[in-house]
C-alpha positions in Angstrom: -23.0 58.5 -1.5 -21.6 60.7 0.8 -24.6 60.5 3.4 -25.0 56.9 2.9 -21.2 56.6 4.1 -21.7 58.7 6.9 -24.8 56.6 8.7 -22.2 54.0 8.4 -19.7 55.7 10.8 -20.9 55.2 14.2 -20.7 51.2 13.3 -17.1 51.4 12.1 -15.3 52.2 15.3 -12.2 52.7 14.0 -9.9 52.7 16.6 -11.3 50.2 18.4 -9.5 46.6 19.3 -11.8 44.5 18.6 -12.7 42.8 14.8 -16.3 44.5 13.6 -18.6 42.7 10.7 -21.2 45.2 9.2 -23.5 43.6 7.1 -25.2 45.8 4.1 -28.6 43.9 2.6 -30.8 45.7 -0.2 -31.9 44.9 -4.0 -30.0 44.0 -6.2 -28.1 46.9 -8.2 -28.9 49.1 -5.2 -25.2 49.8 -4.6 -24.1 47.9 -2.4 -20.9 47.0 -3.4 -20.3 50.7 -4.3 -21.0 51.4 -1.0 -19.0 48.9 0.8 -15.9 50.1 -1.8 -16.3 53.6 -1.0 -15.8 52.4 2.8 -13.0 50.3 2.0 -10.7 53.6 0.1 -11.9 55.8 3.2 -10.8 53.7 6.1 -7.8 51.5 5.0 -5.9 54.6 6.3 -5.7 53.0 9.4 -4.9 49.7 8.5 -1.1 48.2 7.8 -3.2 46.3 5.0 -6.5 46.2 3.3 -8.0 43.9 0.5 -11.5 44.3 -1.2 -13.1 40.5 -2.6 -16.1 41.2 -4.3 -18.6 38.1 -4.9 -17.3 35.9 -2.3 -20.1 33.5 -2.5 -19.8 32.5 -6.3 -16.1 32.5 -6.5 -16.1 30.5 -3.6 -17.8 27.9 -5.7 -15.5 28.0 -8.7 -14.7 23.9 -9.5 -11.0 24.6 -9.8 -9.6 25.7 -5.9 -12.0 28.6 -5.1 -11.6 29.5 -2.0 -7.4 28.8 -2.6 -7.8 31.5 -5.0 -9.7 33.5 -2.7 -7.4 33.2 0.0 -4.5 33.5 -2.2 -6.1 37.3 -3.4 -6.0 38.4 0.0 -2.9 37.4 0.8 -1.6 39.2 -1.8 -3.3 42.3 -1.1 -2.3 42.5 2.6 1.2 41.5 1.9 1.9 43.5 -1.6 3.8 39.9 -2.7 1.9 38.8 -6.1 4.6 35.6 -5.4 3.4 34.2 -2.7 0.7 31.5 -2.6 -1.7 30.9 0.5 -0.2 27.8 2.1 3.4 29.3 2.1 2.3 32.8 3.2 0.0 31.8 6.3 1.7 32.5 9.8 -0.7 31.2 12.0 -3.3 28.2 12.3 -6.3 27.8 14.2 -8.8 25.1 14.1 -11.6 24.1 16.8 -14.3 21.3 17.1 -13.3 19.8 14.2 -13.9 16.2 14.5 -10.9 14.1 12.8 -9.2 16.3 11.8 -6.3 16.3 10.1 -3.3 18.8 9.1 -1.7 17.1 6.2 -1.6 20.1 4.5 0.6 21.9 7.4 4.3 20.2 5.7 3.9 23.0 3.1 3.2 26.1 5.1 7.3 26.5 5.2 6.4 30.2 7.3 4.0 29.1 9.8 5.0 30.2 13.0 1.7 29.5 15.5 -0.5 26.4 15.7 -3.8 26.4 17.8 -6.0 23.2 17.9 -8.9 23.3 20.6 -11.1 20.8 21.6 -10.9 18.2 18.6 -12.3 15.3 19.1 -10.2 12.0 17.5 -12.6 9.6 16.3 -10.7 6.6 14.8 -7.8 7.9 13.4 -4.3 7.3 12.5 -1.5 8.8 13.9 0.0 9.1 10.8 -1.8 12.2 10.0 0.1 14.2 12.9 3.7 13.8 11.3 3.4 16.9 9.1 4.7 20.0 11.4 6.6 22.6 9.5 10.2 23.3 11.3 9.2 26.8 11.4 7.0 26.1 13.9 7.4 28.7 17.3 4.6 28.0 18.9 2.2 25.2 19.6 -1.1 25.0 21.4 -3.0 21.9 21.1 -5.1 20.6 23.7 -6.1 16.9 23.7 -2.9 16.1 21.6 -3.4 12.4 20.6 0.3 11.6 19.3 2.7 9.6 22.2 5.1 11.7 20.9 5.8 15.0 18.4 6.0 13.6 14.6 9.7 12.4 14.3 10.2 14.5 11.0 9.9 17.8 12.9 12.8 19.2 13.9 11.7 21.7 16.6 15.1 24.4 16.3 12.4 27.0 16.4 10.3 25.7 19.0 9.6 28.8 21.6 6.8 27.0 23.7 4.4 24.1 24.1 1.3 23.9 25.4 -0.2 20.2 25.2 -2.3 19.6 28.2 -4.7 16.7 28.5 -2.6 14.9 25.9 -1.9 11.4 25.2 1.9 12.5 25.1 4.2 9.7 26.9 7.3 11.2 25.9 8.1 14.9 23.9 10.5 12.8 21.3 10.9 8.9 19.7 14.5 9.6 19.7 16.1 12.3 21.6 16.3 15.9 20.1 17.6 19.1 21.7 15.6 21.8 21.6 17.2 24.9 22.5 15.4 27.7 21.9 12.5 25.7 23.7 11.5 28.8 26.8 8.0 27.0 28.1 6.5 23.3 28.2 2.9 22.7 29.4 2.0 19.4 28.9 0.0 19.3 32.6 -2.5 16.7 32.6 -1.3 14.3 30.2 0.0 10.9 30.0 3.9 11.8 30.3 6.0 8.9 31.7 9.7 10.3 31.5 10.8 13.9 31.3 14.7 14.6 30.0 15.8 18.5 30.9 18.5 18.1 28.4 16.3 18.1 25.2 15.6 22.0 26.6 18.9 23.4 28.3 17.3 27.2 28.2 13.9 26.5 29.5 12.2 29.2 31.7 8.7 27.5 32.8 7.7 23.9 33.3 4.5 23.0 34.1 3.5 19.0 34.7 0.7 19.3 37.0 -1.5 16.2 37.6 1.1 13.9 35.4 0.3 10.8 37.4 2.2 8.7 35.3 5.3 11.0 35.9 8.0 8.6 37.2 11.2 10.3 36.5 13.0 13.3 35.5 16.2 13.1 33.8 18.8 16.0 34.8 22.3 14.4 33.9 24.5 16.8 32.6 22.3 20.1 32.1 22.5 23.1 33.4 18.8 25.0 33.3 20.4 28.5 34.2 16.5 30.1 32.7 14.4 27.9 35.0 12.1 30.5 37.5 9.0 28.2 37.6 8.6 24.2 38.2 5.0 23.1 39.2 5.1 19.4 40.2 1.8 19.2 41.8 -0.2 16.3 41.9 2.6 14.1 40.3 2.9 11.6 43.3 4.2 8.7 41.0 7.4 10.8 40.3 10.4 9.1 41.8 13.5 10.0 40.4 14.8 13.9 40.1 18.1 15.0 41.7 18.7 18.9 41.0 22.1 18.8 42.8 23.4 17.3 39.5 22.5 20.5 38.2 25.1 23.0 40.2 24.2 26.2 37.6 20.4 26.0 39.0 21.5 27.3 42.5 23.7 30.0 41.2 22.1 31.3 37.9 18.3 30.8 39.5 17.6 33.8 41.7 13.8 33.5 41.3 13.2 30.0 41.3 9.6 29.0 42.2 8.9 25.5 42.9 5.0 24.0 43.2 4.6 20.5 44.9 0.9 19.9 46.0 0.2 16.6 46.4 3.5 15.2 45.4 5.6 14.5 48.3 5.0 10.5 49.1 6.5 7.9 50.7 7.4 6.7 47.1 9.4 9.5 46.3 10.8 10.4 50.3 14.2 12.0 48.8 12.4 14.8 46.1 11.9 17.1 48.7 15.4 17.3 49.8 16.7 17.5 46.6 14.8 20.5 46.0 15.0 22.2 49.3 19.3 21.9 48.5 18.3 24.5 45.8 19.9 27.9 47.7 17.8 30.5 46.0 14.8 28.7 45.8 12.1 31.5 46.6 8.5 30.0 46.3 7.5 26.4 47.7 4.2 25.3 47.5 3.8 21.9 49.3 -0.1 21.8 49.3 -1.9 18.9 50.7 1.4 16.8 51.1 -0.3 14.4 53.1 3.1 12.6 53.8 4.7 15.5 55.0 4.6 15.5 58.9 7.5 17.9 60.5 10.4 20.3 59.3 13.1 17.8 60.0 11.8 15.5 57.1 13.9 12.1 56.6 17.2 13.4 57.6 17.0 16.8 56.9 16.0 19.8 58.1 13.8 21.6 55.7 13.8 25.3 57.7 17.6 25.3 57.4 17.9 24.7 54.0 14.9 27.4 53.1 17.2 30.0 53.6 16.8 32.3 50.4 12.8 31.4 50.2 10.4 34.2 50.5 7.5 32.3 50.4 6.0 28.8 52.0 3.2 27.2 51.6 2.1 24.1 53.7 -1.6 24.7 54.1 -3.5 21.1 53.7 -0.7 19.0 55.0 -2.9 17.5 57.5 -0.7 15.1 59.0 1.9 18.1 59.6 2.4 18.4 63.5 5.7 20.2 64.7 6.8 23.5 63.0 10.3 24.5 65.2 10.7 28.3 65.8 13.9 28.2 63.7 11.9 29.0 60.6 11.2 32.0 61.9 15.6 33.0 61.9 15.0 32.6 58.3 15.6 36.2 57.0 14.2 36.2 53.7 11.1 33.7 54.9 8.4 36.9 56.3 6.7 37.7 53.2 3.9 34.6 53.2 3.6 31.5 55.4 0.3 29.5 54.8 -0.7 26.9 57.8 -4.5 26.7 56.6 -6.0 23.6 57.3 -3.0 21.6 59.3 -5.1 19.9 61.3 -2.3 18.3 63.3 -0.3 21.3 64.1 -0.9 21.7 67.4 0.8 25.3 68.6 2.7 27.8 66.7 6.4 28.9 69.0 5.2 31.6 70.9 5.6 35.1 70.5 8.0 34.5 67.2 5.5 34.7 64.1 5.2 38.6 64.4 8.3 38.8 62.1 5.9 37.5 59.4 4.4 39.9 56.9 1.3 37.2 55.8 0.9 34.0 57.8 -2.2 32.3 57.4 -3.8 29.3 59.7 
């Protein structure tokens, strides 16, 4: 046995981070599962927990809940709790291409902490099916969600992040809840409508890229004193979002980064100003803001109120002409400056952009 074990070794790789599958094929009664015993006793040394299923295939076929039992064995055997059953036990989901498919079965996992769903397709079915997360629930990555809304039984007092992009999301909740352990929302992409920040008081990172049907973004009475990234790129729809009702983001956000591509409009004239109020703001990306044409931007001057910002990005605004040589008294403003593809900018103030660290154009 011994020599047999060792011509094993070199496909083992113990140590390594990745998950191996070593196949052994012979006769029947060859010793096979001796072999892959043996294996089992000599290297679960290294493993937090181990678990040996002999004849997979044919218990797998038992009539009464085969592969339950199955599951329910290994469970067991990793976790040393001859209590605990397989849907109660299982801390994290993951399902992809499945075709219809539904979760009804995800109400009774009462510890499951992380749900992953990639590229389902949703083939004539009811939304009915979706209502079933467990309030355990910390994380949740589902991609093509196809809900309006999370199920209204769930809770969500767990709830660390969200990641729902390309969804058919129009709003996170039927009825307002307060999530407030809620750290990161992704829903980029999808079909959002209307965005409240006081469901999520300690968020740390928003991302709604390319929401066109973004129209506003409620901030009455919240204070988001976590928030170091907004991306807002692409939502040009968005109309209404005033951060100066928000007086904690200027003094509790030293490291707010703010991303804009594509969004400032003639629709929405006043966002920018709102935002550029922000005193610490550090990052703002204004990519391809066709509508933005000079510093002094509908009543206000955007170099004076960029005076924490380390970073500015304007490349793409095509329509941008004037750029005063005040922006270049802004202390903290020398670490990156992009000016790629203004097409309209017609001179930069002489002799003043040495103070910049980066400046592209």
């Amino acid at each position: 046995m011994e020599p047999r074990m060792q011509a094993l070794d070199p496909y083992l790789e113990i140590g390594s981070d990745d998950v191996r599958m070593i196949g052994i094929k012979g006769m029947g009664g060859a010793g096979k599962t001796t072999l892959a015993c043996a294996i089992v006793d000599k290297i679960s040394i290294y493993f937090e927990g181990r678990s040996f299923v002999e004849n997979v295939r044919e218990n797998s076929k038992a009539p009464l809940l085969g592969l339950k039992k199955l599951q329910e064995q290994v469970l067991t055997d990793v976790l040393k709790d001859k209590s605990i059953s397989g849907n109660e036990a299982t801390r994290c989901m993951r399902f992809e291409n499945r075709d219809g498919i539904v979760l009804e079965n995800l109400r009774y996992m009462k510890k499951l902490r992380c749900l992953i769903v990639e590229n389902p397709s949703y083939p004539d079915i009811s939304n009915e099916a979706f209502c079933v997360f467990p309030n355990s629930l910390q994380y949740i990555y589902w991609k093509k969600y196809p809900h309006w809304c999370l199920p209204t039984t769930f809770e969500a007092n767990n709830l660390v992040t969200i990641d729902m992009s390309l969804s058919k999301i129009k709003q996170l909740w039927n009825e307002g809840r307060v999530m407030k352990k809620l750290k990161f929302l992704s829903i980029g992409r999808s079909e959002l409508k209307s965005l409240d920040f006081g469901l999520m008081p300690n968020l740390e990172r928003l991302n709604l890229e390319s929401c066109h049907d973004l129209v506003e973004l409620s901030v009455s009475g919240v204070c988001l004193k976590s928030l170091v990234y907004l991306n807002l790129c692409d939502c040009h729809m968005l109309q209404s979002l005033d951060l100066g009702l928000m007086p904690n983001l200027e003094s509790n956000c030293p490291r707010l980064e703010i991303f804009m591509g594509r969004t400032v409009s003639k629709f929405n004239k006043h966002l920018l100003g709102s935002i550029c109020k922000l005193k610490h703001l550090k990052t703002l990306f204004l990519h391809s803001c066709y509508e933005f044409h000079e510093m002094t931007y509908y009543y206000f001057d955007v170099t004076h109120e960029l005076e924490s910002s380390k970073k500015l990005d304007l490349s793409g605004c095509q329509n941008f002409r004037d750029i005063q040589s005040t922006i270049c008294e802004l202390e903290h403003l020398k670490d990156f400056l992009d000016l790629k593809c203004c097409r309209r900018l017609e001179k930069l103030p002489d002799g003043r952009f040495a103070v910049f660290e980066s400046i592209k154009y």
